[in-house]
C-alpha positions, -999 to 999 in steps of 0.1 A, spaced: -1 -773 -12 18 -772 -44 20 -797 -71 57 -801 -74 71 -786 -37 57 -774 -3 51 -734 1 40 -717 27 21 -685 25 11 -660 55 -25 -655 54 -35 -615 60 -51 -627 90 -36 -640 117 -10 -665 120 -6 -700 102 16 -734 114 15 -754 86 37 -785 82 36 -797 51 43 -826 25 54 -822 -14 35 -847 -37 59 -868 -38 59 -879 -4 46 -910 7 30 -903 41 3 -882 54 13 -854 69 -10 -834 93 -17 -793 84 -24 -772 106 -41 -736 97 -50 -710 126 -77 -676 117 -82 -645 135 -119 -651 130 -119 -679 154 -108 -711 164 -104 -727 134 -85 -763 130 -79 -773 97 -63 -812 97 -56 -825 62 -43 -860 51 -33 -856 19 -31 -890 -4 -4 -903 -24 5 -889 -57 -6 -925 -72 -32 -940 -46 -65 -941 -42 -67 -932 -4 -89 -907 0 -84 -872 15 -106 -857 47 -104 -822 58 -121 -812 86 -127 -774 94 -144 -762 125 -152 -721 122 -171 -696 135 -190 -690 104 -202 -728 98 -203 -765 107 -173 -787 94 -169 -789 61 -154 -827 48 -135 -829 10 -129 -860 -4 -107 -865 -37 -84 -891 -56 -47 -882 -60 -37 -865 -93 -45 -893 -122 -66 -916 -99 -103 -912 -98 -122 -878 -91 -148 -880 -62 -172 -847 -63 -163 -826 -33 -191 -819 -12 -194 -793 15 -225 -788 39 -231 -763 61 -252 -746 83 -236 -713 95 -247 -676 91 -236 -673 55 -243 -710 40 -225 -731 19 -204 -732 -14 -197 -764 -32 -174 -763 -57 -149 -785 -77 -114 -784 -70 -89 -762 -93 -70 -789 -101 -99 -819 -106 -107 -828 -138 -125 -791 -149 -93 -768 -161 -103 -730 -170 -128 -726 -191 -139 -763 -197 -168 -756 -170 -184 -737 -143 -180 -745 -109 -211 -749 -90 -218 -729 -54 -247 -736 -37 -256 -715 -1 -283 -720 22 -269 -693 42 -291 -658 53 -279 -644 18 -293 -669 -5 -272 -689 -28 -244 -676 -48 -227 -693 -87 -197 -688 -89 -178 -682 -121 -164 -710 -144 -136 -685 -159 -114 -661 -150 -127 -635 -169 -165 -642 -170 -186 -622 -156 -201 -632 -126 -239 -630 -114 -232 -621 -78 -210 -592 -62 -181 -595 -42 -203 -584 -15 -234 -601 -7 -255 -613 -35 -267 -577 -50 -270 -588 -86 -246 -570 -116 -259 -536 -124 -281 -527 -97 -278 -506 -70 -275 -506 -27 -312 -493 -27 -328 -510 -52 -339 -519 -87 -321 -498 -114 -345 -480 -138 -343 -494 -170 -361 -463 -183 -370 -426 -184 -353 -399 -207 -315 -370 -191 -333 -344 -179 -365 -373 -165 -361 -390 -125 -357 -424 -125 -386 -447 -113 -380 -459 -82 -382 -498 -76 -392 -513 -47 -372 -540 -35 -358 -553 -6 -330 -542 8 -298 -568 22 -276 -552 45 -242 -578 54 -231 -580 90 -196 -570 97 -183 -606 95 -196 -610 59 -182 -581 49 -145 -588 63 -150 -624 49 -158 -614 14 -133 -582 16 -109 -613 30 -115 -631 0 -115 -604 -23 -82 -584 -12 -64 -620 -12 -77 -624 -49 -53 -589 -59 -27 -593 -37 -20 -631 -26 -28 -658 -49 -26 -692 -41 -21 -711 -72 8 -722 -82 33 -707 -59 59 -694 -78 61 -663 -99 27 -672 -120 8 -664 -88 22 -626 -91 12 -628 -130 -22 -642 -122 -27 -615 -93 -21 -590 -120 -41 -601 -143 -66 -605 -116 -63 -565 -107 -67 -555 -143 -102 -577 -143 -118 -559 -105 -104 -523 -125 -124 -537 -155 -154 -544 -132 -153 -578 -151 -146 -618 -150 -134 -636 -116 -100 -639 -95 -89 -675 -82 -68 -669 -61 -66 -704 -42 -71 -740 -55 -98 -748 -29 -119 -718 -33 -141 -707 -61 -131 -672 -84 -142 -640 -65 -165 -624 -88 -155 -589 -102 -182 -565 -113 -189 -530 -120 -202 -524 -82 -169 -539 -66 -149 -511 -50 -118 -515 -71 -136 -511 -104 -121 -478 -116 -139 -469 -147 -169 -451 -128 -185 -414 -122 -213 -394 -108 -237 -372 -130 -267 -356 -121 -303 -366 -130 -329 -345 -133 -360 -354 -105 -397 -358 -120 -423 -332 -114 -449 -350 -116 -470 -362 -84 -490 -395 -84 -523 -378 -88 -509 -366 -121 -511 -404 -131 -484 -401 -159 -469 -435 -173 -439 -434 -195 -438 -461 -225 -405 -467 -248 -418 -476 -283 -397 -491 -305 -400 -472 -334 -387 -434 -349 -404 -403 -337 -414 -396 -373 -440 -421 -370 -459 -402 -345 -458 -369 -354 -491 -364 -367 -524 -365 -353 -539 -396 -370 -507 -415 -362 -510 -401 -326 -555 -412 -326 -537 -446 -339 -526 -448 -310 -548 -435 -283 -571 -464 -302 -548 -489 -296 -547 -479 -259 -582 -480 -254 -581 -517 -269 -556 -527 -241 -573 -509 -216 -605 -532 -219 -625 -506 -248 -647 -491 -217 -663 -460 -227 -658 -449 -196 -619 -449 -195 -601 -431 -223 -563 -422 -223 -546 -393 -230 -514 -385 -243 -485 -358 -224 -460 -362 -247 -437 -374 -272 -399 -372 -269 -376 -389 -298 -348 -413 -279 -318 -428 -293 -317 -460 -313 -351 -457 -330 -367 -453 -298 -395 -433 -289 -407 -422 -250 -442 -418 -248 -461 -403 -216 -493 -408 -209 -526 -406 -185 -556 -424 -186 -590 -404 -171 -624 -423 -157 -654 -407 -159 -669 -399 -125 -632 -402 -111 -611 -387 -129 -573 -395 -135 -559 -428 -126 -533 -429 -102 -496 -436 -118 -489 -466 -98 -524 -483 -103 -522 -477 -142 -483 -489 -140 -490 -517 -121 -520 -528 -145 -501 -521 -178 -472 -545 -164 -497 -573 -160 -487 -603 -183 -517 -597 -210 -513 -561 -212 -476 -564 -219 -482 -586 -246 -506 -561 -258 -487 -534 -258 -455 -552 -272 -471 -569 -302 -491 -540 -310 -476 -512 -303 -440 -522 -302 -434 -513 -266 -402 -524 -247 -423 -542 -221 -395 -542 -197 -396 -505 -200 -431 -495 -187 -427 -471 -152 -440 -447 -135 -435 -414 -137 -433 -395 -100 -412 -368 -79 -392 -386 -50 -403 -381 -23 -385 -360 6 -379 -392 31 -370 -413 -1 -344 -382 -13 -327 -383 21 -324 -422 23 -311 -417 -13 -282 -395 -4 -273 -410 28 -254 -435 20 -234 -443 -12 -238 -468 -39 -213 -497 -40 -185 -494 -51 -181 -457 -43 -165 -438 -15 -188 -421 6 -168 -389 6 -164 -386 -29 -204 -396 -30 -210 -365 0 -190 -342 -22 -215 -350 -56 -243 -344 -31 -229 -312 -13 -217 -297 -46 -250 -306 -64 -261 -276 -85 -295 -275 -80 -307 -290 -53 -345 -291 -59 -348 -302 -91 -312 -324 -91 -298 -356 -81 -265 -375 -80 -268 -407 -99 -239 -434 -106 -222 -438 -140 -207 -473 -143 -189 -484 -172 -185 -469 -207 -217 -485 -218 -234 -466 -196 -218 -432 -200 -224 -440 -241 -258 -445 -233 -256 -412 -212 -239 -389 -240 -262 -406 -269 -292 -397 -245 -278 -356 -239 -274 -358 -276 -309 -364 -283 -316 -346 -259 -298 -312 -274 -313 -320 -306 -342 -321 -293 -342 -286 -279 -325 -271 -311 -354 -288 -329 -379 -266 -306 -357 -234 -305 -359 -235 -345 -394 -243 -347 -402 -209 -318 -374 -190 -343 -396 -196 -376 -428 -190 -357 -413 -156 -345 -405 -153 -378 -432 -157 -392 -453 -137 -367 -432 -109 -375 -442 -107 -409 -478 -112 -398 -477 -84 -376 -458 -59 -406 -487 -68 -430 -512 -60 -401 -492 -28 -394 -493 -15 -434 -532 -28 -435 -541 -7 -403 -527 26 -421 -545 16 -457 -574 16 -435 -569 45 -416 -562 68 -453 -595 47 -465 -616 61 -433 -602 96 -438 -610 98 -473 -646 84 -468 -649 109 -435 -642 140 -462 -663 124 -489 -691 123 -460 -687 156 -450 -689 171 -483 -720 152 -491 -737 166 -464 -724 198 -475 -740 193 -506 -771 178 -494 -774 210 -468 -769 233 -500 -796 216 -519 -821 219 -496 -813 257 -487 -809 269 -524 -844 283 -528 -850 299 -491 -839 329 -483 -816 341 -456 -834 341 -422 -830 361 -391 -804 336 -380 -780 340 -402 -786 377 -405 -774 374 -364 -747 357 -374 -736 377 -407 -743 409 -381 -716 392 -352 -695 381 -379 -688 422 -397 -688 438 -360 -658 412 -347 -640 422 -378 -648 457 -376 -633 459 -343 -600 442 -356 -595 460 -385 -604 496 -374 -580 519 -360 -559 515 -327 -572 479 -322 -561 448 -321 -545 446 -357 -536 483 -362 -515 479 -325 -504 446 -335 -488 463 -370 -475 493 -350 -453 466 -326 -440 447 -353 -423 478 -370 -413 492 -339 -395 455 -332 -386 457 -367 -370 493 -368 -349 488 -334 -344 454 -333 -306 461 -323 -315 485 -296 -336 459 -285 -317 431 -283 -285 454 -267 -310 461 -239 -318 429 -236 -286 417 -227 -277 441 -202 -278 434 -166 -296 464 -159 -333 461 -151 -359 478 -166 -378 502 -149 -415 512 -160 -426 551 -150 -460 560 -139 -471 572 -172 -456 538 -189 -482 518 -164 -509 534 -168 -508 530 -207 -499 492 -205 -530 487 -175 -549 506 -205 -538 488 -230 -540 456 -217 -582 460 -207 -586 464 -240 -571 433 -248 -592 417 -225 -624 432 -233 -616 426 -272 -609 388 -263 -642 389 -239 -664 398 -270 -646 375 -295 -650 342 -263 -691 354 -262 -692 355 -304 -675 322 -305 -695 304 -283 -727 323 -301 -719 304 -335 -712 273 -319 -752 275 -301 -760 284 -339 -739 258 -354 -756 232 -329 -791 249 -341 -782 241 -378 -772 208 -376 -801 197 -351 -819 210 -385 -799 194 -411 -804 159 -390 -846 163 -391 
């Protein structure tokens, strides 16, 4: 009803009689309101504009016991407005639009003892609201459970257990009812403020922020970054863990520059603080995987702890007994550890992955979520994860930016030591050749002491029969070279023949025509050619004489 005339909306429902009376009117005229959801007769006697009368309205629905209002007229008293009920999706009490709360002087109270819990609505239009427009999922987290509030890009989230609500179809068209009515069909003031307020009510569910009233009786829907009209949303891709639970690895977000962990007596600092928290048995010691810097002055820390006789802890037993109350103090007064930031670090599991994927997160269409999955990059190592909001895509960029930095920081520090293990290796190279000139030098200074020591002891002997065997071998092999028609007579006799008709030669060497050897030409090359075999015979046996002798003489020269 409106405060100055009558108006008559259509619900989106279903069909509604209602016969009204203005405010000023002076009787009590019956309304009448028909759902599609069931048999629903709404009777209201609406009071005088000045009286005191008081107001009932009955409701009998589907979804809940009758509901009975009671109020004053406009300046008269204001009686709380009380609803019980005891259907499948509880109760809200709330004050009226018009009572004595305006916008923003409180917040209207909403109390369910429904399946779903109990549900606050918002006191303004644009606060934001603790419950979802669908079922009471709080802000910020997710269909299928907890969101992780830690973990680096490229690291998988820790998955929270928590229980899972799933709304019947009824809920679902009653808060999609309530919701769609809130953008489109506002019941406030009926005239053109209503279209304003719808507006302004749009901009707020694109926002993913604040509350739509859309009728006087009803409390704001709550608009938040999971509704399905929030606009300002994405999927990116996470990167899964690879480490098991055996692997017992525990991430920890300390509050303080990377800087001051970089060395090893800042990093024993605090492998000795962690053996404090963890009860100082000598038994258990912890262990430290690695160190990544994070945005804001943040540090990630992973770690393992190890037990004699057992070896590592499991990740959930040593997450579970670092988020104890005492140890969270522990680790936030000493080591400055975000205590709401201490998970487990472990690879999803395959049955987990598939229940993951299934089925969207709120507020997203499931084919735009099956195309992120289908079109994922990698498969194995990838997963699609929600980006809500810009705080959450800053948070996102600030985190790849550290990230990059990160790797740049290693990529320099491999470049320098490549660097520097190139100039190791050019030094190593010019030492190796020193040495090798150093070892030929002292291999020729060794020889010719030996020569010298050899000539020392055989000055005053005389020559033996040895080497008068090897002086004899030595005058015959060059007798038989250097006397006439042998070996270096013959070889003198061809070069000046090649000399003299080197032309002739080389003309009959390019002709096609083959050369034909006569009888008497054979016989002198088959002669010819023994000899050369017999002279290279003897000079093979000499050889191999003088190397027996040479063998003999240093056998000597070693006794």
């Amino acid at each position: 009803m409106s405060l100055f005339g009558s108006s008559t909306p259509k619900p989106l429902f279903g069909s509604t009689s209602t016969p009204t009376s203005t405010a000023f009117s002076i009787g009590t005229n019956p309304t009448t309101t028909s759902s599609l959801f069931g048999s629903s007769t709404t009777t209201t006697t609406p009071k005088p504009l000045f009286g005191s009368t008081p107001q009932a309205s009955t409701t009998t629905s589907l979804f809940g016991s009758p509901a009975t209002t009671t109020s004053t007229g406009l300046f008269g008293s204001t009686t709380t407005t009380t609803a019980s009920s005891g259907g499948l999706f509880g109760s809200n009490t709330s004050g009226s639009l018009f009572s004595k709360r305006r916008f923003g002087e409180g917040a209207s109270t909403s109390t369910s003892g429904g399946m779903f819990g109990t549900s606050s609505g918002s006191g303004s239009l644009l606060t934001k609201p603790a419950t979802t427009g669908f079922g009471t999922v709080p802000a910020g987290s997710s269909l299928f459970g907890a969101k992780p509030t830690g973990g680096g890009l490229f690291g998988a989230p820790a998955q929270q257990q928590s229980t899972e609500v799933k709304d019947t179809l009824q809920g679902i068209l009653q808060n999609s009812d309530a919701l769609v009515r809130s953008l489109t069909r506002t019941e406030l003031f009926g005239d053109d403020r209503d279209e304003i307020i719808a507006r302004l009510n749009q901009l707020g569910a694109a926002l993913g922020t604040g509350g739509g009233y859309h009728k006087a009786e009803q409390p704001p829907v709550p608009y938040t970054v999971d509704g399905p009209f929030h606009r300002m949303k994405a999927i990116g891709y996470n990167r899964t863990s690879e480490y098991s639970d055996s692997d017992g690895i525990v991430a920890l977000i300390i509050k303080c520059p990377h800087t001051e962990l970089a060395t090893s007596v800042q990093k024993q600092k605090l492998i000795d603080s962690l053996y404090i928290i963890l009860g100082s048995k000598p038994t258990v010691h912890s262990h430290i995987e690695s160190i990544k810097p994070l945005s804001e002055n943040s540090t990630e820390v992973c770690i393992y702890v190890t037990e004699k006789f057992r070896g590592r802890i499991s990740s959930k037993e040593l997450a579970q007994y670092l988020n104890q109350t005492a140890q969270k103090q522990q680790l936030e007064t000493q080591l400055k550890v975000d205590k709401d930031r201490i998970v487990s670090r472990l690879q999803m599991g395959k049955q987990q992955k598939m229940a993951y994927l299934k089925d969207p997160p709120p507020g997203f269409d499931a084919a735009l979520w099956a195309q992120a999955v289908r079109e994922n990059p990698d498969q194995e190592r990838l997963i699609p994860y929600p980006i809500r909001g810009f705080i959450q895509l800053r948070s996102r960029q600030k985190a790849q930016i550290e990230e990059v930095a990160m790797e740049n920081q290693v990529l320099d520090a491999i470049s320098s030591r490549l660097s520097l293990l190139e100039t190791h290796n050019a030094a190593a190279t010019v030492r190796m050749a020193q040495q090798k000139v150093v070892r030929k030098q002292l291999s020729h200074r060794l020889l010719r002491i030996l020569a010298m020591q050899l000539l020392t002891q055989r000055f005053s002997h005389g020559i033996d029969l040895t080497e008068e065997r090897i002086q004899t071998a030595l005058e015959s092999i060059n007798a038989r070279i250097n006397a006439p028609q042998q070996i270096k007579s013959r070889i003198a006799d061809i070069s000046e023949i090649l000399q003299a008709e080197n032309e002739a030669v080389r003309n009959q060497a390019n002709t096609d025509r083959p050369h034909i050897l006569g009888d008497s030409d054979v016989v002198l090359l088959k002669k010819y050619l023994a000899r050369c075999q017999d002279g290279l015979e003897s000079l093979v046996a000499v050889v191999n004489a003088n190397i027996s002798i040479l063998e003999t003489i240093a056998a000597a020269i070693e006794s």
